[in-house]
N, CA and C atoms of all chains as a GROMACS GRO file, in nm:
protein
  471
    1UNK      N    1  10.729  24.988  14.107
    1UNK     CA    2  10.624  24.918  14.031
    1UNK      C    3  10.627  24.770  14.068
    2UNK      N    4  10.477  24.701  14.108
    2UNK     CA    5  10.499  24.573  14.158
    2UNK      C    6  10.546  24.490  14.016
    3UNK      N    7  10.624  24.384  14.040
    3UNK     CA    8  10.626  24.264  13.974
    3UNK      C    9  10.524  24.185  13.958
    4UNK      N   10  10.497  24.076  13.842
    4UNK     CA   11  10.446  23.999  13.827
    4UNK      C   12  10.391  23.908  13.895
    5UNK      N   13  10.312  23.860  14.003
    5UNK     CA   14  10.296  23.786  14.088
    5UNK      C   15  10.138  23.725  14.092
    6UNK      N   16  10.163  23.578  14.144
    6UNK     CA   17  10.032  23.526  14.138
    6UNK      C   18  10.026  23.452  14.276
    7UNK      N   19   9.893  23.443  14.334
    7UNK     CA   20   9.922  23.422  14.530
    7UNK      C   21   9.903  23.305  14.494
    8UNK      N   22   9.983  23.234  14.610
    8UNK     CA   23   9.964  23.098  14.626
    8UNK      C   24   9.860  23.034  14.698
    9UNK      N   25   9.863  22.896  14.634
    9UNK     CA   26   9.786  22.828  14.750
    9UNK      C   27   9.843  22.850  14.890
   10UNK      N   28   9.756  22.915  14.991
   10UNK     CA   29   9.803  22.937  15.106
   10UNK      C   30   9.740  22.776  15.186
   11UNK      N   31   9.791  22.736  15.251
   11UNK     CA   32   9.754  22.624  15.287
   11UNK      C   33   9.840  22.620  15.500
   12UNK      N   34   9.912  22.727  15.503
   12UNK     CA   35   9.950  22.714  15.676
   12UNK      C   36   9.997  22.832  15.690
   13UNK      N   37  10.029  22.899  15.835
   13UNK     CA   38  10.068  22.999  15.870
   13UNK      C   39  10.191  23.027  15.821
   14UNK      N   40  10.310  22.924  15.743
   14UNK     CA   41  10.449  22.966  15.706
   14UNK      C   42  10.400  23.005  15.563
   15UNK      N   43  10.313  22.930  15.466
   15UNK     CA   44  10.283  22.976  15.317
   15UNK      C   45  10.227  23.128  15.320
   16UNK      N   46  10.152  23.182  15.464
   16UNK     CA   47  10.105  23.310  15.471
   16UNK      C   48  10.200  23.402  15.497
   17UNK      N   49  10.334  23.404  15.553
   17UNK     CA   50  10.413  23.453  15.590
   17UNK      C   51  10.501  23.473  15.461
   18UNK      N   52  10.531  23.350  15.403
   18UNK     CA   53  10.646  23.408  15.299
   18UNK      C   54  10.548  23.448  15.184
   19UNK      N   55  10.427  23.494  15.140
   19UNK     CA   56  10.356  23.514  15.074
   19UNK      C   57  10.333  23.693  15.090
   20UNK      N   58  10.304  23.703  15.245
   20UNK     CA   59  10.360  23.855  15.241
   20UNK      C   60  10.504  23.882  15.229
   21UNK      N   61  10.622  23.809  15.261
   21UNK     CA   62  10.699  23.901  15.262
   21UNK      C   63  10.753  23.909  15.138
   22UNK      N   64  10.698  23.814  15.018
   22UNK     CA   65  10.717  23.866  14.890
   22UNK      C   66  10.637  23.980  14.821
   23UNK      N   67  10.535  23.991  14.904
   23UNK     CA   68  10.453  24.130  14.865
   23UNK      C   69  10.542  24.255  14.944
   24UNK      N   70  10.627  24.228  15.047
   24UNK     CA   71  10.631  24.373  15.147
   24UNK      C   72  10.765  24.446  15.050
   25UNK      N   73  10.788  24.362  14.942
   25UNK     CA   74  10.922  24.449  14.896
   25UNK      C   75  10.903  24.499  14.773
   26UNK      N   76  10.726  24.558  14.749
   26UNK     CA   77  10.654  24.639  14.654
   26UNK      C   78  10.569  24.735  14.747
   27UNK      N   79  10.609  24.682  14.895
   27UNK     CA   80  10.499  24.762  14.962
   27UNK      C   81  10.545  24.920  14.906
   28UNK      N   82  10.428  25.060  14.909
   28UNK     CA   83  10.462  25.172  14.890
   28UNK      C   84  10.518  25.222  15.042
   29UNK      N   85  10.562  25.336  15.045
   29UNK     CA   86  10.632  25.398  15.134
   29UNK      C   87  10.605  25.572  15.181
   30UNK      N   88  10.590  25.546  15.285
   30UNK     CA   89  10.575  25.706  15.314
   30UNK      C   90  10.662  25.794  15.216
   31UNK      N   91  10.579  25.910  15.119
   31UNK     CA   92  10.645  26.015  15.024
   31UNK      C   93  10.669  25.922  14.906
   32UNK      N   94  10.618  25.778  14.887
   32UNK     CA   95  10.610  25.753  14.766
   32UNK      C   96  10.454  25.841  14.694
   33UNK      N   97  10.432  25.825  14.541
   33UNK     CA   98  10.348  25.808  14.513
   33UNK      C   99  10.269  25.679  14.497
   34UNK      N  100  10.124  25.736  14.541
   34UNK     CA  101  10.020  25.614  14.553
   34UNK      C  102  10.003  25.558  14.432
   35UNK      N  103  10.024  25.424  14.389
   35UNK     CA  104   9.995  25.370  14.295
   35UNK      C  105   9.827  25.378  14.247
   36UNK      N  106   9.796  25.428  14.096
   36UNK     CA  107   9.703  25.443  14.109
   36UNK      C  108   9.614  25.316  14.065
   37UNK      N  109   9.487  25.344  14.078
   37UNK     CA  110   9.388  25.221  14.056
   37UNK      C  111   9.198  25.285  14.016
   38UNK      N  112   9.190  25.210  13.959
   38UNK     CA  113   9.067  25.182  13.922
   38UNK      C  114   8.976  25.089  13.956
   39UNK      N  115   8.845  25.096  14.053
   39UNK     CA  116   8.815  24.977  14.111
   39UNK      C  117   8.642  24.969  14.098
   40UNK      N  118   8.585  24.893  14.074
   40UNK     CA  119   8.421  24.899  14.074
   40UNK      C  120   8.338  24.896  14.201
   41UNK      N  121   8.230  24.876  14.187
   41UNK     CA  122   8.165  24.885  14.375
   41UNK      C  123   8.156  24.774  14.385
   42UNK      N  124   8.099  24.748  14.509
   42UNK     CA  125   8.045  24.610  14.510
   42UNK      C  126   7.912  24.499  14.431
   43UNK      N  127   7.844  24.636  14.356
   43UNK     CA  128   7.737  24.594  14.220
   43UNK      C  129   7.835  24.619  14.122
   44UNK      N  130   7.913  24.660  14.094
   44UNK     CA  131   8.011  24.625  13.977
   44UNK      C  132   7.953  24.766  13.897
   45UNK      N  133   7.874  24.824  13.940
   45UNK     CA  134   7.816  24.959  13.863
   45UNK      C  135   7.841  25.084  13.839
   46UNK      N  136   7.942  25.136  13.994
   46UNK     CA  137   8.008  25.248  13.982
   46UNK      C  138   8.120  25.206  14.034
   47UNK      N  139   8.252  25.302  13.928
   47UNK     CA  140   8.401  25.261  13.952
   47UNK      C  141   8.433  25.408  13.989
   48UNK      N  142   8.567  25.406  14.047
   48UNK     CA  143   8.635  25.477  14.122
   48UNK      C  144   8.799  25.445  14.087
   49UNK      N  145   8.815  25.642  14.023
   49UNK     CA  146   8.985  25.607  14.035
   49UNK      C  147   9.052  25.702  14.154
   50UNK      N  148   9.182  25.602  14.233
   50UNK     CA  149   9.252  25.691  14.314
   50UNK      C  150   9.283  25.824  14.242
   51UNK      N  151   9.296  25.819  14.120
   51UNK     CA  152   9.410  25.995  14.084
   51UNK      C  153   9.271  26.111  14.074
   52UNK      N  154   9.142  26.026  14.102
   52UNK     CA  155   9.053  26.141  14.054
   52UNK      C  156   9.023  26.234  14.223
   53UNK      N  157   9.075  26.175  14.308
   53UNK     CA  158   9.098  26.232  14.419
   53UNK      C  159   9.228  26.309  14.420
   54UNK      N  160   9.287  26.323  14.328
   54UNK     CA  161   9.419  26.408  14.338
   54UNK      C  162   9.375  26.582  14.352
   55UNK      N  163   9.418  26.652  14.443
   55UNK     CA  164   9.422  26.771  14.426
   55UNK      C  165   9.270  26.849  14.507
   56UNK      N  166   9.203  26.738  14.524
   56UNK     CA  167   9.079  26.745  14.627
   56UNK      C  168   9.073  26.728  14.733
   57UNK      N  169   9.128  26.619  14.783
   57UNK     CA  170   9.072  26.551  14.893
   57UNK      C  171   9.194  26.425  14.933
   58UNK      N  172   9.219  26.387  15.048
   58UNK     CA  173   9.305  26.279  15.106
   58UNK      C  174   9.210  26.188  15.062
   59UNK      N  175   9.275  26.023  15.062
   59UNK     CA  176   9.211  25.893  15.072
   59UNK      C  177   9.247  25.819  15.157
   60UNK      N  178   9.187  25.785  15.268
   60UNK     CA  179   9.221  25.665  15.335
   60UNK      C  180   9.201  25.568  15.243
   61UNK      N  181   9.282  25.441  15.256
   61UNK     CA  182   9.282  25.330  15.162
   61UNK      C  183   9.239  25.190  15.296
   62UNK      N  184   9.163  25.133  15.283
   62UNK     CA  185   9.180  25.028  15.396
   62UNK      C  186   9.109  24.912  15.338
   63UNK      N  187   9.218  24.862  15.350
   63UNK     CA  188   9.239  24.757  15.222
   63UNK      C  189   9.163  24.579  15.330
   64UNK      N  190   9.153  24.488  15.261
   64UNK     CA  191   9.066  24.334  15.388
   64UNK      C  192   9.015  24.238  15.297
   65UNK      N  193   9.060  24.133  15.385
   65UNK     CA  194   9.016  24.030  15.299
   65UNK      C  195   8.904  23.967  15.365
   66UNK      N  196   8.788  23.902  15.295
   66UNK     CA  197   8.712  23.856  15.370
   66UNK      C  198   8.677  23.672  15.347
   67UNK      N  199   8.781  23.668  15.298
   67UNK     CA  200   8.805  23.514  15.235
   67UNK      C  201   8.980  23.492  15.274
   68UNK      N  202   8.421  22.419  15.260
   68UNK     CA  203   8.483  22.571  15.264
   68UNK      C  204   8.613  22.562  15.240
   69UNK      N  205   8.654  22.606  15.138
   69UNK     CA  206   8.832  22.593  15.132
   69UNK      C  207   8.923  22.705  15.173
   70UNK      N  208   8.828  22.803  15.256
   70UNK     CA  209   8.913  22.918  15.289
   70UNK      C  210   8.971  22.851  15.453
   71UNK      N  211   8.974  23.005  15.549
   71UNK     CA  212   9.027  22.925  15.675
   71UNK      C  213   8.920  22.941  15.783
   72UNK      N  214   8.911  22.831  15.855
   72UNK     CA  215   8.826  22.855  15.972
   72UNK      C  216   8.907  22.951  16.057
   73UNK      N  217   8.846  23.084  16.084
   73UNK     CA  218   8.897  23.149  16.188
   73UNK      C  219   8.802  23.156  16.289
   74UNK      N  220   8.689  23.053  16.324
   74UNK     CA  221   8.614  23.045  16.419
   74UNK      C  222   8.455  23.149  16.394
   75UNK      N  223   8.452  23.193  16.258
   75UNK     CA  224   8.359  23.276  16.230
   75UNK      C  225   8.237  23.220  16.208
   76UNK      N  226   8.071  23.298  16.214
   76UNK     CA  227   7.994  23.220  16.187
   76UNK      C  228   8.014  23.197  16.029
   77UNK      N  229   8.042  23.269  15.956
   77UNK     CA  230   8.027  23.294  15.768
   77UNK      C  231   8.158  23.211  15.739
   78UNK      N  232   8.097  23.150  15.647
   78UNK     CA  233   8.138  23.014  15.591
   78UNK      C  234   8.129  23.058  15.385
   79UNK      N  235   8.265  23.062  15.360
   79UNK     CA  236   8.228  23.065  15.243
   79UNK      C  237   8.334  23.004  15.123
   80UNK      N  238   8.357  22.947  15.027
   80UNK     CA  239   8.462  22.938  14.908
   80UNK      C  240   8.524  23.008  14.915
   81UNK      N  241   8.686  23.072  14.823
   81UNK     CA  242   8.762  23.145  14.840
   81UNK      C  243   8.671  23.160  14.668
   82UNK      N  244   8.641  23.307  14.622
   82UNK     CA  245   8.542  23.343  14.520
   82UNK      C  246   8.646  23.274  14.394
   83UNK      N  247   8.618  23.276  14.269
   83UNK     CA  248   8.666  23.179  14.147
   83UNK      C  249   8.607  23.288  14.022
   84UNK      N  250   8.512  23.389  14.128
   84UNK     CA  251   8.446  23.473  13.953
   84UNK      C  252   8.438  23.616  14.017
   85UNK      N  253   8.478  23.690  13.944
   85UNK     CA  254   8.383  23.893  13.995
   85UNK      C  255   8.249  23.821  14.059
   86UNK      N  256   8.176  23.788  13.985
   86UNK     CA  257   8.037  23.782  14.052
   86UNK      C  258   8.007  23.740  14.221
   87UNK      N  259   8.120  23.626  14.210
   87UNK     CA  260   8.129  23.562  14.361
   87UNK      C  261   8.206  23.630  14.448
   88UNK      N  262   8.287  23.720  14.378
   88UNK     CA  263   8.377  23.798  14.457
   88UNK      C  264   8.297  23.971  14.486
   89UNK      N  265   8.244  23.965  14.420
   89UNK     CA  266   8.128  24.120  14.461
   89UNK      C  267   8.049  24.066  14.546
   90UNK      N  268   7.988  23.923  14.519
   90UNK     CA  269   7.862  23.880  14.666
   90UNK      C  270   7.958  23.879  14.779
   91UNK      N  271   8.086  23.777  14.807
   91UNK     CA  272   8.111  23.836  14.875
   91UNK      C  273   8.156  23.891  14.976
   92UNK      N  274   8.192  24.032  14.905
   92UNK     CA  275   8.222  24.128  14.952
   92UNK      C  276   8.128  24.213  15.030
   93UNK      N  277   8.011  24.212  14.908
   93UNK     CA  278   7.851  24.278  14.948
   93UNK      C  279   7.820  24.215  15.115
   94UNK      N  280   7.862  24.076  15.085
   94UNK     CA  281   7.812  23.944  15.214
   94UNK      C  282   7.895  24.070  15.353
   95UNK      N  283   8.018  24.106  15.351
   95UNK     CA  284   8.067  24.178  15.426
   95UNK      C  285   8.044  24.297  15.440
   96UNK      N  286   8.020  24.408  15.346
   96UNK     CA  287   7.995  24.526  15.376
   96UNK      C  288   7.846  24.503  15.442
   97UNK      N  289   7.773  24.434  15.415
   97UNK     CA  290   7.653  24.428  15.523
   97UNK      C  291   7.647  24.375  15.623
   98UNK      N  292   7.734  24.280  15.645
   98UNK     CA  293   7.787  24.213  15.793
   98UNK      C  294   7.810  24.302  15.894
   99UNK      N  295   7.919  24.341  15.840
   99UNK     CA  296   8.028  24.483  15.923
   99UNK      C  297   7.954  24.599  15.961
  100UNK      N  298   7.931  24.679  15.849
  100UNK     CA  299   7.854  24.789  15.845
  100UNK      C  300   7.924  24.858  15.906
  101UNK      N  301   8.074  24.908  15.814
  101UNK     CA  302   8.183  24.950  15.868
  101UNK      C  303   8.152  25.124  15.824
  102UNK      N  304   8.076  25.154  15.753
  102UNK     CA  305   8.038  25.292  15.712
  102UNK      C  306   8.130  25.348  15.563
  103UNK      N  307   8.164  25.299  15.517
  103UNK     CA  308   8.236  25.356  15.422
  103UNK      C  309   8.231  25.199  15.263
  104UNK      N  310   8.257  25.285  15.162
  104UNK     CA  311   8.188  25.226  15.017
  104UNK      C  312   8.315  25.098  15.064
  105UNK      N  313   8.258  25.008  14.977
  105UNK     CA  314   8.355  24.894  14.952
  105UNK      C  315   8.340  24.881  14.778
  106UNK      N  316   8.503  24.882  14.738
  106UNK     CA  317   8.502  24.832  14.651
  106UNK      C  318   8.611  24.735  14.616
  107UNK      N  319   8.620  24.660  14.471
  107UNK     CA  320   8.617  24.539  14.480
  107UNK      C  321   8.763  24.486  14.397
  108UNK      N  322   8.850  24.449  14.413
  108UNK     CA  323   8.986  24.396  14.313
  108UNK      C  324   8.951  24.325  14.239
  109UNK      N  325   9.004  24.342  14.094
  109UNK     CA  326   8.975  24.265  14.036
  109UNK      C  327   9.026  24.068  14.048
  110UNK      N  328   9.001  23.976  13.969
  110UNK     CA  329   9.073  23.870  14.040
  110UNK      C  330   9.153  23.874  14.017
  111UNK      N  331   9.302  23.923  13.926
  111UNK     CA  332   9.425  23.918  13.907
  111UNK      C  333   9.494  24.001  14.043
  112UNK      N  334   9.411  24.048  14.163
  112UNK     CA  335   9.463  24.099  14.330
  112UNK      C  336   9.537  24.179  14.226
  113UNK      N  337   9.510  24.254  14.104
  113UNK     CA  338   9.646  24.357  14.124
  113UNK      C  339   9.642  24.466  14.201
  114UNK      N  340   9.552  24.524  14.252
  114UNK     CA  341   9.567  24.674  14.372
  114UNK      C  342   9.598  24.610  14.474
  115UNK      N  343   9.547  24.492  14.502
  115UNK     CA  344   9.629  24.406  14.698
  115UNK      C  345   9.769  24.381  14.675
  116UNK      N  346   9.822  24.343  14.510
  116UNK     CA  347   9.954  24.337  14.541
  116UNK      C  348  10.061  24.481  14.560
  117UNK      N  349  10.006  24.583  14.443
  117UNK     CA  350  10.057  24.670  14.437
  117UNK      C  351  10.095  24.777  14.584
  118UNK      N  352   9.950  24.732  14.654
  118UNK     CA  353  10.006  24.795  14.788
  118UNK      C  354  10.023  24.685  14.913
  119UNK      N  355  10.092  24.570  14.862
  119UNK     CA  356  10.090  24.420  14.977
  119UNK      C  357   9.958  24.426  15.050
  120UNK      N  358   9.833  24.433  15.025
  120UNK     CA  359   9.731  24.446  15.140
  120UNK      C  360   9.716  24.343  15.186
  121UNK      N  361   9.742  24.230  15.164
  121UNK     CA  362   9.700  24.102  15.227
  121UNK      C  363   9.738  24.100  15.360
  122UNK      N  364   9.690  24.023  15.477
  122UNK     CA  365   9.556  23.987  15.447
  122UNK      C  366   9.447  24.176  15.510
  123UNK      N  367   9.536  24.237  15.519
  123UNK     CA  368   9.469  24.369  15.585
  123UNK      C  369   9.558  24.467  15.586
  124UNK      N  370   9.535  24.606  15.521
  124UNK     CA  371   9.665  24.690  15.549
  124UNK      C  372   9.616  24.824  15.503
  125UNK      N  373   9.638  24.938  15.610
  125UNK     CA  374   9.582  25.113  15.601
  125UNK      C  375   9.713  25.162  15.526
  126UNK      N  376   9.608  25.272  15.471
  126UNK     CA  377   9.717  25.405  15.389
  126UNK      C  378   9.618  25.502  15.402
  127UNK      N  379   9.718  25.613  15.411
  127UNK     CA  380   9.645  25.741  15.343
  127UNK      C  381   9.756  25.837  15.204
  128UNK      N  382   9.611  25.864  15.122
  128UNK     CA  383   9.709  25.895  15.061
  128UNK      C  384   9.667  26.034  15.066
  129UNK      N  385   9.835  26.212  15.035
  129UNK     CA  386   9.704  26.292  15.060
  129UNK      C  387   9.688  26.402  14.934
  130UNK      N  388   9.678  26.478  14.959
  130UNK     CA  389   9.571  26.534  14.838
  130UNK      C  390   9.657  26.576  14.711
  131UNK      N  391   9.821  26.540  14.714
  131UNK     CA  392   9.897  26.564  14.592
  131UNK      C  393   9.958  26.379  14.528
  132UNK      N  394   9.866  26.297  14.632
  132UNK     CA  395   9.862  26.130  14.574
  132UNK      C  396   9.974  26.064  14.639
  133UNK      N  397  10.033  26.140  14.690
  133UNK     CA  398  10.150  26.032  14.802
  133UNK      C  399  10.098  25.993  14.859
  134UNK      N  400  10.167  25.904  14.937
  134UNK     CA  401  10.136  25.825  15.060
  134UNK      C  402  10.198  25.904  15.204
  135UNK      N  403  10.071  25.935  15.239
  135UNK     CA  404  10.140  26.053  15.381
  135UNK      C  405  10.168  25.907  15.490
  136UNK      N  406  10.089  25.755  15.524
  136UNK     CA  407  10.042  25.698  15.591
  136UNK      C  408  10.070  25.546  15.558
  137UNK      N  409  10.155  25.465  15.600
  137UNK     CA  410  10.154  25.326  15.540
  137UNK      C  411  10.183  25.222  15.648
  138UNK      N  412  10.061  25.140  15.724
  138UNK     CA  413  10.055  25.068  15.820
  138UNK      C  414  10.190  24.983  15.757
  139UNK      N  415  10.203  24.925  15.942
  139UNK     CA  416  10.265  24.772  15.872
  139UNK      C  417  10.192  24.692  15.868
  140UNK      N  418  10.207  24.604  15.805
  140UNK     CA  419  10.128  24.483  15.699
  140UNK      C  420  10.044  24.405  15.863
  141UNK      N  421   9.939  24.341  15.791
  141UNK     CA  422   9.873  24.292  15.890
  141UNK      C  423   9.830  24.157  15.905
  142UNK      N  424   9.790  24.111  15.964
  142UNK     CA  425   9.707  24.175  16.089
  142UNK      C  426   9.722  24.251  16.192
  143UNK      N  427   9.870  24.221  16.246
  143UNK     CA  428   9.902  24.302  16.330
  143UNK      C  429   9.935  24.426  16.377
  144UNK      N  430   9.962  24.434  16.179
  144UNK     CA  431   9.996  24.644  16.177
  144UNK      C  432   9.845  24.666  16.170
  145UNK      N  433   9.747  24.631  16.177
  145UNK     CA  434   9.626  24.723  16.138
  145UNK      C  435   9.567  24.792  16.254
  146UNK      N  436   9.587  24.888  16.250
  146UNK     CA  437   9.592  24.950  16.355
  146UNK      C  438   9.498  25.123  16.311
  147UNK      N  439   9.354  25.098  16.326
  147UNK     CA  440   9.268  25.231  16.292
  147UNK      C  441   9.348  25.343  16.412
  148UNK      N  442   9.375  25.376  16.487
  148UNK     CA  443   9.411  25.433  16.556
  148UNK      C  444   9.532  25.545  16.483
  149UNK      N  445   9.656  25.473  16.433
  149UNK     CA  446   9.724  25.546  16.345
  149UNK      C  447   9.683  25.604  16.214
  150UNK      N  448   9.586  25.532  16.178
  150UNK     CA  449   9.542  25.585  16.089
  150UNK      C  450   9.463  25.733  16.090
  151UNK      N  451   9.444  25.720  16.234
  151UNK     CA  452   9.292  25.885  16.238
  151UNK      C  453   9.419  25.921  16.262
  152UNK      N  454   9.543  25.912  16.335
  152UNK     CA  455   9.622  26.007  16.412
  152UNK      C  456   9.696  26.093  16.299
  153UNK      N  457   9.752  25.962  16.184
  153UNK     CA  458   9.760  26.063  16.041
  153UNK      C  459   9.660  26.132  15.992
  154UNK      N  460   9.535  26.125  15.946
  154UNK     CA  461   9.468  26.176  15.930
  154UNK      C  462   9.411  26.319  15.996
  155UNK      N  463   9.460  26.335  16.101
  155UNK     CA  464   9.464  26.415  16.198
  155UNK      C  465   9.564  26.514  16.207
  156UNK      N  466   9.654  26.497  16.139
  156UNK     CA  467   9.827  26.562  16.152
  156UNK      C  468   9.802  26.594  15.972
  157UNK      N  469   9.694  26.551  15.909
  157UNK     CA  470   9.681  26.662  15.749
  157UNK      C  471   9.678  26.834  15.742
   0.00000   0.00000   0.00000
């Protein structure tokens, strides 16, 4: 389960670096379970939970920032 | 622009509201036109932290909710290629 965390001002390539590698030691792991989530669209109109894909169907997850 | 110049034409704030953070996103899923839904974190990044996605990062998860598939972190782990190849080995 992740910890409490809030991102920093990223401001250079070293603040981006130790910023993931305080995220990579929540990263999940092959044969973990997928943490689940609840997420809206991009109109904010229809949401989507990972567990409602349980027992149906795989999810690719592909996750991006565009900022 | 207070995000980073990575030499792109799109120029934008790092978002401050859902609203600015659904445009956008929207601003990208129509850019890209990568084929698949986009949806949206809330601003507390808790699903980017929970699975480190920053700034880019694949999974699959498969149909009993594990994780069959977990890039390394990116940019450099992002790698679509492993991803079909898991996807492929379901």
């Amino acid at each position: 389960m992740a910890t409490k965390q809030q991102p920093p001002i990223i401001q250079s390539k070293d603040d981006a670096i130790r910023w993931q590698d305080q995220l990579e030691l929540n990263v999940p792991k092959v044969g973990d379970g997928a943490p689940d989530f609840e997420l809206a669209d991009v109109a904010g109109a229809q949401s989507v939970g990972l567990s409602s894909f349980r027992g149906k169907r795989p999810v690719a997850l592909i996750f991006g920032s565009f900022t | 622009m207070d995000g980073w110049d990575v030499g792109s034409q799109y120029r934008t704030n790092d978002p401050t509201t859902m609203e600015e953070r659904r445009k956008v996103a929207s601003d990208c899923e129509s850019a890209l036109q990568y084929g698949v839904k986009t949806y949206v974190d809330e601003m507390d990044d808790k699903v980017m932290i929970n699975y480190a996605a920053w700034p880019e990062r694949l999974f699959l998860v498969d149909i009993e909710g594990q994780i069959a598939y977990a890039a390394e972190r990116g940019p450099w782990g992002f790698k679509p290629e492993e991803l079909e190849a898991a996807i492929r080995a379901l």
